[in-house]
N, C-alpha and C positions, 0 to 999 in steps of 0.2 A: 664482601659483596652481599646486595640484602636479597633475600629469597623473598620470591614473589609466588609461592605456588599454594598457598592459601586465598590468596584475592584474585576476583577476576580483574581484564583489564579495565584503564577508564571506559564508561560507554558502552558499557554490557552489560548483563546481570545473568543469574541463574533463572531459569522455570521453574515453579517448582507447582506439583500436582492441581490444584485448582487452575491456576495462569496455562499448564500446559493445554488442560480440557479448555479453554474458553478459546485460546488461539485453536486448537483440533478444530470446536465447533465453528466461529467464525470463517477458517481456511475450506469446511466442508460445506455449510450454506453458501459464501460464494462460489464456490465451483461450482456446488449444482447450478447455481442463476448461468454461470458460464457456456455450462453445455450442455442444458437445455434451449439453449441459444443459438447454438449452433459451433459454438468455440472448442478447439479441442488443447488437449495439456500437452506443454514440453515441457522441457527443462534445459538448463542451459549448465556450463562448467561453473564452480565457484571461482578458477582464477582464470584468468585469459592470459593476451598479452596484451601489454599496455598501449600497444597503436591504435586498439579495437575504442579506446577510450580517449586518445589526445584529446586535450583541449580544447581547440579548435572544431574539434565535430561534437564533442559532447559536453560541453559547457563547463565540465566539473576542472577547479583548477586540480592540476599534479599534489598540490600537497594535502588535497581532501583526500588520496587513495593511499590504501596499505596496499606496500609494495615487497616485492621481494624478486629472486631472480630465479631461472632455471637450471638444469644442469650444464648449459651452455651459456650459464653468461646472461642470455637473455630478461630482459626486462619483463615482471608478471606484475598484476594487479591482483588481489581478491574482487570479486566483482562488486565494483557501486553501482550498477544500473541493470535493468533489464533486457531496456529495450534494443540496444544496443547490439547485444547478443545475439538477442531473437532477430534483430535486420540482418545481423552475419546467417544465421543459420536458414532465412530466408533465401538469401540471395546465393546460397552456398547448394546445401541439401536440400532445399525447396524450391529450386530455380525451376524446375519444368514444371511446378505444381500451378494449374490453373488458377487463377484469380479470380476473386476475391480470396484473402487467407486466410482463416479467422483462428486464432492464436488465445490462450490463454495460460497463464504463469503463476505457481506459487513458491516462492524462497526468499532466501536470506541475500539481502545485499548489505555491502559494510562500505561505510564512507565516514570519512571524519569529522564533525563538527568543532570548529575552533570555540571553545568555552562552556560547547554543548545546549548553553540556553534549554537545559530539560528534552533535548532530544539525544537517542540512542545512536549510536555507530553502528550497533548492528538490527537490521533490521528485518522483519516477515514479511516479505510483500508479494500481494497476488494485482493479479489484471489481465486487462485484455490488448490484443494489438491488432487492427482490422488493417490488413495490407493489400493492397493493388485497390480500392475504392475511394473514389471520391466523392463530393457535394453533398449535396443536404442530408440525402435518402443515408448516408452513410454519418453521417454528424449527429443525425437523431438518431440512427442507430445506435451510436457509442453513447452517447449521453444519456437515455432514456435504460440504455445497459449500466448504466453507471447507479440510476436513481433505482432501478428494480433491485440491487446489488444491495446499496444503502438501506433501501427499504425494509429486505428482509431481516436486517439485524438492529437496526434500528426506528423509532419511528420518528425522532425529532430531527432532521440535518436540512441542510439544505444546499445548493449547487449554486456557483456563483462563474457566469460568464464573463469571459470578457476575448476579445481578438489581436490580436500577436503585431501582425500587420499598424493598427493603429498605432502603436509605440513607436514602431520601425520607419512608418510615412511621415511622424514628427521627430521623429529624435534623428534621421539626416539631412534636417535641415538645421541642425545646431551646429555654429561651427566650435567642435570640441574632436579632442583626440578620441581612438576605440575607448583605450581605457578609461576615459573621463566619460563617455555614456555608458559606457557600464556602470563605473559609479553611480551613474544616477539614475540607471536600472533599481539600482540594487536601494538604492535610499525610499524608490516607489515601493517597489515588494514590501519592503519592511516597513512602508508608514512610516520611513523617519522624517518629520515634514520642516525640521530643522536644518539636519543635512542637507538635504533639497533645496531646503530656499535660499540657505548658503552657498550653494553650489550656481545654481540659478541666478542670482543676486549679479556673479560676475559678469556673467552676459549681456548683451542687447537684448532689449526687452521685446521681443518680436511677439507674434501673435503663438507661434508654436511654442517659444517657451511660455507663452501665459497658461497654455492650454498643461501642458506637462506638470507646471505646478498645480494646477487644478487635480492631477489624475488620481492621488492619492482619496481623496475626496468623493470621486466620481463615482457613489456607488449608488444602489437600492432601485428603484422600478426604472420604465420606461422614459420618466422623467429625466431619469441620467443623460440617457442618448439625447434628448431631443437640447438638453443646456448643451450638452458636447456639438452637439450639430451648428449650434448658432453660434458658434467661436471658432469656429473651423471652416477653413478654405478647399486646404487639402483633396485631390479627388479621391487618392486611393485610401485617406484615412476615411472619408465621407463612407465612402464604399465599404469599409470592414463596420463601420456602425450600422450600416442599413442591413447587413448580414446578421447580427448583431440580435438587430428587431426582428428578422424573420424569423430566426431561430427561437425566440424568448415568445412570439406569437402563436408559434408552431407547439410549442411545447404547453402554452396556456392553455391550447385546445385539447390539449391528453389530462388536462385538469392539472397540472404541476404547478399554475400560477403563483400559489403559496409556499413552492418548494427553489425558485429559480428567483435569483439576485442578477444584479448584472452591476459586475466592477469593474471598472477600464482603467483600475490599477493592476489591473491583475497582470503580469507582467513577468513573471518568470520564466528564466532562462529563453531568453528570447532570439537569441540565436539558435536555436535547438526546436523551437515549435512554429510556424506556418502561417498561423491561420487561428481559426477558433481555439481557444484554451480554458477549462475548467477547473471548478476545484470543490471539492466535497467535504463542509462543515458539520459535526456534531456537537448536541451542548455534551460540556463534561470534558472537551478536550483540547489542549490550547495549539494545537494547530492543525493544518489542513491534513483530515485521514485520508483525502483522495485528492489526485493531481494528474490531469492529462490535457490532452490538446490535440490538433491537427500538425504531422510533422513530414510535409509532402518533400522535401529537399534531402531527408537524414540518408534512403538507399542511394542518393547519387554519390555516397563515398562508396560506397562498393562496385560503382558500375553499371547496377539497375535500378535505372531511376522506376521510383512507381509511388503511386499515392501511400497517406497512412495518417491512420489515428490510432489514440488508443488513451490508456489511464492506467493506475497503480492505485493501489490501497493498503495504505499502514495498516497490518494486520494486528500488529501489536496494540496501535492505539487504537482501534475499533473494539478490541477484545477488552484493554483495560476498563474502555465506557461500559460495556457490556456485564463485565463483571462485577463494577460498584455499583450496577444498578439490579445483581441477581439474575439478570436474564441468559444467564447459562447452566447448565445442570450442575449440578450438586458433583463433589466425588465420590465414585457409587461404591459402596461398600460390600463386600462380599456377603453373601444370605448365609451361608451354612461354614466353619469352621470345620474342617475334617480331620481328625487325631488317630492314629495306628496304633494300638498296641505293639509290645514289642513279639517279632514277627510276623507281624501282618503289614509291614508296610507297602508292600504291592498292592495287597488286596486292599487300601485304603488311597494310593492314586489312581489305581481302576475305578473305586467307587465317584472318588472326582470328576472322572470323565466321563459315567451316568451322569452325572449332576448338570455337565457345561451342557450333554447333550438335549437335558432336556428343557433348559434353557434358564438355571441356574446356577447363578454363580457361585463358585464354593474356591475355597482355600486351602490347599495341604498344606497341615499342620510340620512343623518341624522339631516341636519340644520333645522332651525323652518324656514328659509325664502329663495325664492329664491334668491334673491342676494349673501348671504351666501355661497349657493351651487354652482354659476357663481364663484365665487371671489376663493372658492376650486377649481373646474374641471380649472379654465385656470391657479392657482399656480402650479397644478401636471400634467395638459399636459395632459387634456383629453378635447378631439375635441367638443364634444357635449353634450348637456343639455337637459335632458325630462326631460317635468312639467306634473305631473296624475291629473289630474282637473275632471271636468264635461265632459273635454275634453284632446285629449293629442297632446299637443303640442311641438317640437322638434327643438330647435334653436343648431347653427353655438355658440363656447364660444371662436373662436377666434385665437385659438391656432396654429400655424402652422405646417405643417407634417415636 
């Protein structure tokens, strides 16, 4: 049998010291944006059970989730999603809590990617979830929370609209099975405009699938909408573009004109979102570090129906941008190296604890000799050497700033 306990799984990797500080600092700039907001922190289980997730409410097929059972037999997932969770512990432990909710999240969720395409299984993700609110005042709220978020870790990304609805008011007028429009959900998401038009191809060439194979297509200003408006009959697709423009005018008025796209491919998991749906681009990283929407339908599996939006954000790939571009701190290296003679080793971790307290960081030494502990502080780049004797004495190890 081959032992596996030197490699991590597919889809994972280790953290190690600099990667850990940059996800720290990314995970601590957005919270503060969070709850300076008004948002406050939960957290949710890592594993649930699997009904919390079926298919059917949360879009993700069963073979994307690592599963396992309980001591009853019971069916468990590690958790792949958030939001999920946080609609249970809303509607559960938060059922008398006055509305609006304002919810904010940082963890790891794990879902499987078949081939991985350079995306992780397991992943850090923070966000927000605004529950019991709807229309505009609450849509620019979340989105404009979304760009202050972006903003402070980066300056280059941008935010790219598009509404749920429009896919939904063309794509039942196709006559094709569930799973044949999924499929061709799924060929839009991804820009496959091969698949697509093969798929399309079989059809009656109606005006709604003209429009559908347009969608991929459909991106960049205002322009967008008004080509999509003059090939469209539809009322209630009419209706999510003009929300559409109000939203993308709203938002030019807070000066974002240069930060807001508008894609009416945008098209993910469409069973699962409502209404308005976003998504947050940076250069540097090859997919969407943010992804949220309006999902007013998702509390009516539990019983209380109520409005909701909200977003996620890959903390991992926000952190990787972050770090190949230095804009995270350095690993801080301890100032003073602290060595005991033999017998003095108390009196030289008390000395350490002068040190933290006066707001320097120092290191107890662990060697038997000072040479030892010279030959450490100048291999890792720490300036200085205390020896705790009879006396304390404080040398130069050489090192240069």
């Amino acid at each position: 049998m081959k032992n596996y306990s030197k490699i991590t799984p597919v889809g994972t990797k280790d953290l190690l010291f600099e990667e850990c500080l940059a996800n720290r600092t990314v995970s601590s700039i957005l919270g503060n944006v969070f709850s300076q907001r008004g948002f406050h922190e939960v957290l949710t289980p890592g594993i649930e059970f699997y009904d919390l997730f079926k298919e059917e409410v949360s879009g993700i097929p069963m073979e994307y989730m690592f599963k396992m059972s309980d001591s009853k037999g019971r069916l468990m997932v590690v958790r792949p999603d958030s939001t999920l969770p946080i609609a249970r512990m809303v509607t559960t432990r938060l059922m008398n809590e006055r509305h609006p909710i304002r919810l904010y999240y940082n963890q790891r969720v794990y879902r499987y990617n078949p081939g991985l395409t350079g995306r992780s299984n397991e992943v850090m993700q923070t966000g927000i979830e605004l529950i019991g609110a709807s229309g505009k005042r609450a849509d620019l709220e979340t989105i404009t929370t979304a760009v202050e978020a972006l903003s402070k870790c980066v300056p280059d990304f941008r935010i790219e609209l598009g509404n749920a609805k429009f896919f939904r008011a063309l794509a039942k007028n196709l006559p094709v099975s569930d799973d044949e429009r999924e499929q061709i959900r799924q060929f839009i998401e991804s820009k496959n405009y091969s698949a697509l038009n093969s798929e399309l191809d079989k059809l009656e060439q109606t005006q709604a699938v003209g429009i559908i194979r347009r969608l991929p297509r459909l991106f960049g200003g205002v322009e967008v909408l008004d080509e999509a408006i003059t090939m469209c009959e539809d009322e209630a697709a009419l209706s999510s573009l003009e929300y559409v423009r109000e939203l993308y005018n709203d938002l030019t008025k807070l000066g974002l004109g240069d930060r807001i796209m508008i894609d009416l491919g945008l098209v993910q998991r469409n069973d699962y979102y409502s209404d308005i749906v976003f998504s947050g681009y940076v250069m540097g990283s090859g997919e969407p570090v943010l992804i949220g929407g309006r999902y007013d339908r998702l509390l009516d599996n539990f019983d209380r129906p109520a409005a909701a939006i909200g977003f996620g954000i890959n903390v991992d790939a926000l952190a990787a941008v972050m770090m190949k571009r230095g804009n995270v701190p350095e690993k801080k290296r301890p100032d003073i190296l602290v060595h005991s003679e033999k017998g003095y080793e108390i009196e030289a971790i008390r000395y350490t604890g002068t040190l933290f307290e006066a707001g320097i960081t120092g290191e107890n030494s662990v060697f038997e000799t000072p040479d030892e502990a010279l030959e450490y502080a100048r291999n890792t780049g720490i300036k200085k050497l205390t020896i705790v004797g009879e006396e304390i004495k404080t040398i130069d190890t050489g090192v240069e700033s």
